[in-house]
C-alpha positions in Angstrom: 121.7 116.7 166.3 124.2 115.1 168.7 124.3 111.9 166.2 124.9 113.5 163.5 127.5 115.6 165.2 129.5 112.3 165.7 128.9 110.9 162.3 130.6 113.6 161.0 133.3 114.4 163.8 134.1 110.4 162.8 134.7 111.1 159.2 136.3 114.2 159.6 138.8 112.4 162.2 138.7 109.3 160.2 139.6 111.6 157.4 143.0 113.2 158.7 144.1 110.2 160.8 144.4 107.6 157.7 145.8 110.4 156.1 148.2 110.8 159.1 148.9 106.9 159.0 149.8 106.5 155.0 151.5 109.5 154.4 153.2 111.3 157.4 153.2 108.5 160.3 156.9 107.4 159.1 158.2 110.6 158.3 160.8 112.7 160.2 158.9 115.8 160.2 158.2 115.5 163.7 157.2 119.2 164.6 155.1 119.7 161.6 153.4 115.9 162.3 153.2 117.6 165.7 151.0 120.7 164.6 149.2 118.2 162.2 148.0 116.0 164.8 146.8 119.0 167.2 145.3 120.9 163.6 143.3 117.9 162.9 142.2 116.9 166.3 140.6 120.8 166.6 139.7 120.8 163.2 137.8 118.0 162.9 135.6 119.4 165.7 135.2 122.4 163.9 133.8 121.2 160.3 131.5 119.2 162.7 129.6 121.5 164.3 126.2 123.0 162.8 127.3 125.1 160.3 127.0 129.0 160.5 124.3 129.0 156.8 122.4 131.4 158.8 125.2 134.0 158.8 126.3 133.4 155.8 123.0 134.0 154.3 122.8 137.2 155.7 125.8 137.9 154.2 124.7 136.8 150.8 121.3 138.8 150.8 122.8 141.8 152.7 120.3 141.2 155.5 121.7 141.0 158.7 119.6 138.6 161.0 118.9 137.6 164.9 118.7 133.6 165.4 116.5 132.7 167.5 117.0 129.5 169.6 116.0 126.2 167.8 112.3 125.2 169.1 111.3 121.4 168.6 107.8 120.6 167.9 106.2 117.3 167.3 103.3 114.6 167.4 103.8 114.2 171.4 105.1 117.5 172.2 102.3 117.8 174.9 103.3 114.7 176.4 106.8 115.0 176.2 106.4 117.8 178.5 105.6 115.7 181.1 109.4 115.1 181.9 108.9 111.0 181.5 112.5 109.4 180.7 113.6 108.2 177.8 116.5 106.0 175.9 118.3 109.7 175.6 118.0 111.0 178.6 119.8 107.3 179.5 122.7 107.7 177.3 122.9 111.0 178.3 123.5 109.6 182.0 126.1 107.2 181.2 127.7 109.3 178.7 128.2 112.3 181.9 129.3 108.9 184.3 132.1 108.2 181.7 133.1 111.9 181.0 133.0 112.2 185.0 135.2 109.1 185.6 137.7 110.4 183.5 138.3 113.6 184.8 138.0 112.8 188.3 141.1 110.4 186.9 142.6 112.9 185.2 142.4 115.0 188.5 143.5 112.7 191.1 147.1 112.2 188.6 147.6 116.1 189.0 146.9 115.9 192.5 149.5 112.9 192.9 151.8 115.3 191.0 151.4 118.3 193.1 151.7 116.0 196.1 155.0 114.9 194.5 156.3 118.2 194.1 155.5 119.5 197.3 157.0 116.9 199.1 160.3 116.3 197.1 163.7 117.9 196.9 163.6 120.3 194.3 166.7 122.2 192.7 166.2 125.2 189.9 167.9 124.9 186.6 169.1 127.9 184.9 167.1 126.9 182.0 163.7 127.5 184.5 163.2 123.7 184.7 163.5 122.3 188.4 164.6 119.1 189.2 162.4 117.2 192.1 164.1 114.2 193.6 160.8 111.8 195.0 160.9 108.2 195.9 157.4 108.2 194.4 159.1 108.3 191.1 160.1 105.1 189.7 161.7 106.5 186.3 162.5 109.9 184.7 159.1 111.9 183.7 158.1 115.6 183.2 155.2 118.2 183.8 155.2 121.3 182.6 158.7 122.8 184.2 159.0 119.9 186.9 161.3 117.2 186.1 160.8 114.1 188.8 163.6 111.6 188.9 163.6 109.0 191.5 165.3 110.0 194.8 167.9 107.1 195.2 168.8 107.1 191.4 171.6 105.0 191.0 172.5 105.3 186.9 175.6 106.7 185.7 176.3 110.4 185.3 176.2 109.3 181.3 172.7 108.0 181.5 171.3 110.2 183.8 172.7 113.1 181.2 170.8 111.9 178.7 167.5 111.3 180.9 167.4 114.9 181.8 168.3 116.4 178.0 165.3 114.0 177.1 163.1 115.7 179.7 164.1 119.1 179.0 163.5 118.6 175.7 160.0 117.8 176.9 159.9 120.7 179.0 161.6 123.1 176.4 159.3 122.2 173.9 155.9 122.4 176.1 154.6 119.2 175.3 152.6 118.9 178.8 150.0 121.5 176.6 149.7 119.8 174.3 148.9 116.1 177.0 146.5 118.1 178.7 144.2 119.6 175.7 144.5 115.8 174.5 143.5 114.5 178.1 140.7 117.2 178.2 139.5 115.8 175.0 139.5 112.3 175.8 137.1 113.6 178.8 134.2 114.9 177.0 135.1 112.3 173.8 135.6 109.5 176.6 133.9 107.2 174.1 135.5 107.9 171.1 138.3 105.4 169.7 139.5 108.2 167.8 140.5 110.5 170.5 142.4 108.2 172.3 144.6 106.9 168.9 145.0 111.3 168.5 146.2 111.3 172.5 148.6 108.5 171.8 149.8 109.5 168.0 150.6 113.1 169.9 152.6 111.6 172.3 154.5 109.5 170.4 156.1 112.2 168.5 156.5 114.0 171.4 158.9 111.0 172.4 160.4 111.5 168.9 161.2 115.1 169.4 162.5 114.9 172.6 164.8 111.6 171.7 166.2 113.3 168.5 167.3 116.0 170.6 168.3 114.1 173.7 170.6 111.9 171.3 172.7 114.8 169.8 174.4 114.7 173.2 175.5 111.6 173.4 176.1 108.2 170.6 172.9 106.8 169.6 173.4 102.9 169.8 174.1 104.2 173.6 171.2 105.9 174.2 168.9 103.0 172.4 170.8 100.8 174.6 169.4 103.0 177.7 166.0 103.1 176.3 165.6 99.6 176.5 167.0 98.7 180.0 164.7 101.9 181.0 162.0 99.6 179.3 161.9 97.2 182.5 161.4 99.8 184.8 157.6 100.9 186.5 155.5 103.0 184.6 154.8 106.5 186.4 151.8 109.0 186.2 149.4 108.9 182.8 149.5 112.8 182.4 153.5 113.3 181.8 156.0 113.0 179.8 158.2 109.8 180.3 161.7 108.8 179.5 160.5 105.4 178.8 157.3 105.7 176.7 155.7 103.1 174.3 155.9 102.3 171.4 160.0 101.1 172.3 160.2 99.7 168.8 159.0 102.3 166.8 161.0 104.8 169.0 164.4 103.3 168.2 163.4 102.9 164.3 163.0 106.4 164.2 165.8 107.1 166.2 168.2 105.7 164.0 166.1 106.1 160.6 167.7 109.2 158.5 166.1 112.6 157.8 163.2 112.2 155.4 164.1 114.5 152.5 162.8 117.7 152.4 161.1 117.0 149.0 159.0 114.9 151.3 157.1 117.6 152.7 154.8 117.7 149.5 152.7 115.5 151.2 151.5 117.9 154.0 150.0 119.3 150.4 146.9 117.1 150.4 145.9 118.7 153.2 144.4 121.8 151.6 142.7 119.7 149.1 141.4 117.3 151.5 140.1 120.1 153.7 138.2 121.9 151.2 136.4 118.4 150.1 135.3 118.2 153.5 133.9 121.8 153.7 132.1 121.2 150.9 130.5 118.3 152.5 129.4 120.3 155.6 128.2 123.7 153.9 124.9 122.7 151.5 124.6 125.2 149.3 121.6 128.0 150.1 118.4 129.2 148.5 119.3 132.7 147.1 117.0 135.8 147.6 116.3 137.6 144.4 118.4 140.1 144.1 115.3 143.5 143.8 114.4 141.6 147.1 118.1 141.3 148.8 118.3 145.0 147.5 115.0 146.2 149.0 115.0 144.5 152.4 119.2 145.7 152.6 117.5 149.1 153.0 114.8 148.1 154.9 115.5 146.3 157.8 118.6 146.7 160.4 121.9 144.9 161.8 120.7 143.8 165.3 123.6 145.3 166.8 122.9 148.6 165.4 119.2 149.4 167.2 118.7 150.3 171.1 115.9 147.2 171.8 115.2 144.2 170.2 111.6 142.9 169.0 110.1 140.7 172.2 107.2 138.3 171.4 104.3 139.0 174.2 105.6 137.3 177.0 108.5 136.4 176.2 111.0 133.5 174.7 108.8 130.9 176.8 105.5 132.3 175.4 106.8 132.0 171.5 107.6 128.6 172.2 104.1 127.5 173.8 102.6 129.4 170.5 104.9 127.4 168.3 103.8 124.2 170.1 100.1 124.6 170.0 99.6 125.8 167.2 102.1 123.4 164.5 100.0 120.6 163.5 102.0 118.1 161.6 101.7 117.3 158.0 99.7 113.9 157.8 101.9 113.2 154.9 104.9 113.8 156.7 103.5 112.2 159.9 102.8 108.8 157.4 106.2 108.6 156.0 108.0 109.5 159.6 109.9 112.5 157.6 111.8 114.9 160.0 113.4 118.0 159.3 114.9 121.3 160.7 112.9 124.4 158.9 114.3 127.8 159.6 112.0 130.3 158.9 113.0 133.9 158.4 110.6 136.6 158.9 110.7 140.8 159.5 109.1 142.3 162.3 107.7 145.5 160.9 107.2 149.1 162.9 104.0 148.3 164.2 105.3 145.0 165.5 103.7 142.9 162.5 104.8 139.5 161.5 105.9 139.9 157.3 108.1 138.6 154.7 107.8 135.2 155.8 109.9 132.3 154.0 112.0 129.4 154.7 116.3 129.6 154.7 117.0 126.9 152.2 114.8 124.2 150.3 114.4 121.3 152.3 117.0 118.7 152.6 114.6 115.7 152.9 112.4 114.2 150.2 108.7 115.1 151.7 110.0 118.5 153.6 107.9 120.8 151.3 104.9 120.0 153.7 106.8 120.6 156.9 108.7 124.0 155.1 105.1 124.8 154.1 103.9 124.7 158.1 106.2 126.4 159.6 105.6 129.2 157.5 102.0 129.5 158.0 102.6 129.2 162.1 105.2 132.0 161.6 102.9 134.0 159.8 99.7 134.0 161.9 101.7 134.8 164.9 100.3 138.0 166.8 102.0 141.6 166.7 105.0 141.6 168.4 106.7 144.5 170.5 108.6 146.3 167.7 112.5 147.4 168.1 113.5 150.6 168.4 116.6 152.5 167.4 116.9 156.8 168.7 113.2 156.5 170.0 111.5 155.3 166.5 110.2 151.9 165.7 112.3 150.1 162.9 112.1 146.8 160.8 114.1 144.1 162.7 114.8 140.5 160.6 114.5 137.4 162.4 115.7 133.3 161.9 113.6 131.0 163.7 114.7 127.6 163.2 111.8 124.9 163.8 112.7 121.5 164.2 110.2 118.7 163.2 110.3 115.3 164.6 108.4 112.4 165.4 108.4 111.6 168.7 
C-alpha cells in the first residue's frame, strides 16, 4: 500500500510541477503561483491516498456501511507472526532515522531563533512586526513577526529601507506558514525529490512577492544593485525568510520583467481539466448492486450512526482476525501465479447475529482475482453468529465492509 501510495503521490506531483514549470513558472502571477504551489503540494497528497469506494458505494446502493480494519492473510501468515525482521521493517527504520534527522534539524533552527530573539534588542513596529537587533544575524531575515537584522549594521538609511519593506512584506504576507507546512513536509517526505523542488519553488515566489513590493519604495536598478552586494554576505537560519535568497538571477529577471497580461491567466485553466483526469485515474469505477436489491437492503439494514450498539464478533476485533487467518486457505491457482489482491467483502449481520448477504465490493482488479474474491466470500460466510446490534432495545440488521488483503509472503 505504502508503494503504491508513492507511485501515485509522484505522478500526481510530477503532474502539477511540469505543469508549474511550462506554463506558470515565468509568469508574474506571483500570489496565485503562490496558492498553486501550496494547492498542489496538498492536493497531490490527497488524490494519493486510498480512495473512499467504500463510501461512495454506500452512497450508490443506499446502504450505509461500517469498515472494518483491513486484515492481511497469506501463505506464511503463521510464521510471519513470529515477529522475525524483514527488508520492510528495514526501510521502515531508515525511513523514521531520516524523517527524525530532519526534524530534530528543523527543531534546533527554531530553537537558534528563539535563542536569538530572547537575547536581542527588540523594538515594536506599529505595523505589529518587531525589529530584533542580534550579532548572530549576519543579513536581514524574518520569522513570523520577528525581523532580525544584524546588531552593528552599517548600510545606509536607503538600503536598510528597503531591507525592512522587503521583510515586512514577508511578514505582512505570512510567508513563515507557508515555510513551515513545506519544512513539515519535507520531514515525513525527507526522501522525496519532489518536496524539496515544492519547498524551494514556494520560496522563490515568496522572494518575488516580497521584492515587487519592497521595490515600489525605492528605483529598481538600486535595489537590484543592493541584492547583489547582499549576495556576498553569510547565509542565516534555513527556516526564514531572507533578504538575500537564491536563485539572484532569476530574482532580478523577474524583478525588472513587466506584468504578464492578464489574458495570461487562462492558463491556471488547465488545471480543472488536469485535475479531473487524475481523479479519474484514482477512482475505478464500482460494481453496482441491482437496484430491487439496493432498494430492499435500503430498508433493511441501518446507518451505523443511527443504532445504540454495534455488532461484536465473539471475542472481539483480535478474535475475527485469528478466524480470518486460520481459516483462508489460498487459491492454488493464485498461490502458482503469485497473484495478490485486496478483496472487500461486504456482508449484513442479521437480528439473530447471523452472517448474510455475502458478496465482494467491486470485481477484481487483477487478472486471476476471481479465486481470491471467491475465498474471501466463503470465509466470510461460514463465520459463526455474531452479537447482533441493537437500536431502542431490539435487535436490527447492521451492514458491514471487511476488506481482506491477499498476498504472498
Amino acid at each position: 500500500m505504502a508503494i503504491v501510495f508513492l507511485l501515485k503521490l509522484t505522478l500526481f506531483w510530477g503532474v502539477f510541477a511540469l505543469l508549474y514549470s511550462l506554463l506558470l513558472r515565468r509568469e508574474t502571477f506571483f500570489r496565485a503561483n503562490r496558492f498553486y504551489l501550496l494547492g498542489a503540494a496538498i492536493l497531490g497528497m490527497l488524490l494519493a491516498l486510498p480512495g473512499d469506494w467504500f463510501g461512495r458505494f454506500a452512497e450508490q446502493s443506499g446502504v450505509p456501511a461500517a469498515v472494518l480494519p483491513v486484515v492481511s492473510v497469506g501463505l506464511q501468515q503463521a510464521e510471519a507472526a513470529a515477529a522475525q525482521w524483514t527488508w520492510l521493517d528495514y526501510v521502515w527504520m531508515v525511513y523514521t532515522f531520516g524523517a527524525a534527522i530532519a526534524f530534530f534539524r528543523m527543531a534546533w533552527g527554531i530553537y537558534r531563533l528563539i535563542a536569538m530573539a530572547t537575547q536581542g534588542e527588540k523594538e515594536k513596529l506599529s505595523d505589529g512586526c518587531t525589529i530584533i537587533r542580534s550579532s548572530a544575524a549576519k543579513v536581514p531575515f524574518s520569522f513570523f513577526r520577528w525581523i532580525f537584522i544584524p546588531k552593528d549594521h552599517d548600510e545606509d538609511n536607503v538600503d536598510l529601507s528597503a531591507m525592512l519593506a522587503h521583510e515586512r512584506a514577508h511578514v505582512h504576507g505570512r510567508h513563515s506558514t507557508d515555510v513551515l507546512f513545506m519544512e513539515t513536509l519535507c520531514i515525513i517526505f525527507w526522501f522525496h525529490p519532489l518536496a524539496h523542488w515544492y519547498r524551494r519553488s514556494l520560496r522563490t515566489i515568496h522572494e518575488y512577492l516580497a521584492d515587487a513590493e519592497a521595490s515600489e519604495r525605492t528605483d529598481k536598478k538600486q535595489y537590484g544593485l543592493l541584492l547583489i552586494r547582499q549576495a556576498q554576505s553569510g547565509m542565516s537560519l534555513a527556516y526564514v525568510n531572507h533578504f538575500f535568497q537564491s536563485p539572484l538571477k532569476q530574482r532580478l529577471i523577474m524583478l525588472t520583467k513587466s506584468a504578464s497580461p492578464a489574458l495570461r491567466a487562462w492558463k491556471y485553466g488547465l488545471i480543472l481539466p488536469v485535475y479531473m483526469l487524475l481523479l479519474l485515474l484514482v477512482r475505478p469505477s464500482h460494481a453496482q448492486v441491482p437496484d430491487n436489491q439496493a432498494g430492499e437492503k435500503s430498508n433493511a439494514a441501518l446507518n451505523p450512526n443511527e443504532i445504540d450498539k454495534m455488532p461484536e464478533y465473539p471475542g472481539g476485533d483480535k478474535e475475527l482476525v485469528r478466524f480470518l487467518i486460520e481459516n483462508v486457505k489460498y487459491p492454488e491457482a493464485a498461490r502458482r501465479d503469485s497473484i495478490e489482491e485486496l478483496v472487500p467483502v461486504i456482508f449484513t449481520i442479521d437480528e439473530t447475529g447471523a452472517v448474510t448477504d455475502v458478496q465482494t465490493l467491486k470485481p477484481p482488479l487483477v487478472p486471476g482475482g476471481d479465486a481470491l474474491a471467491a475465498e474471501a466470500i466463503r470465509v466470510v460466510s461460514t463465520m459463526p453468529k455474531w452479537i447482533p446490534g441493537q437500536k431502542d432495545g431490539k435487535p436490527v440488521k447492521v451492514r458491514f465492509t471487511l476488506p481482506i488483503r491477499f498476498r504472498i509472503e
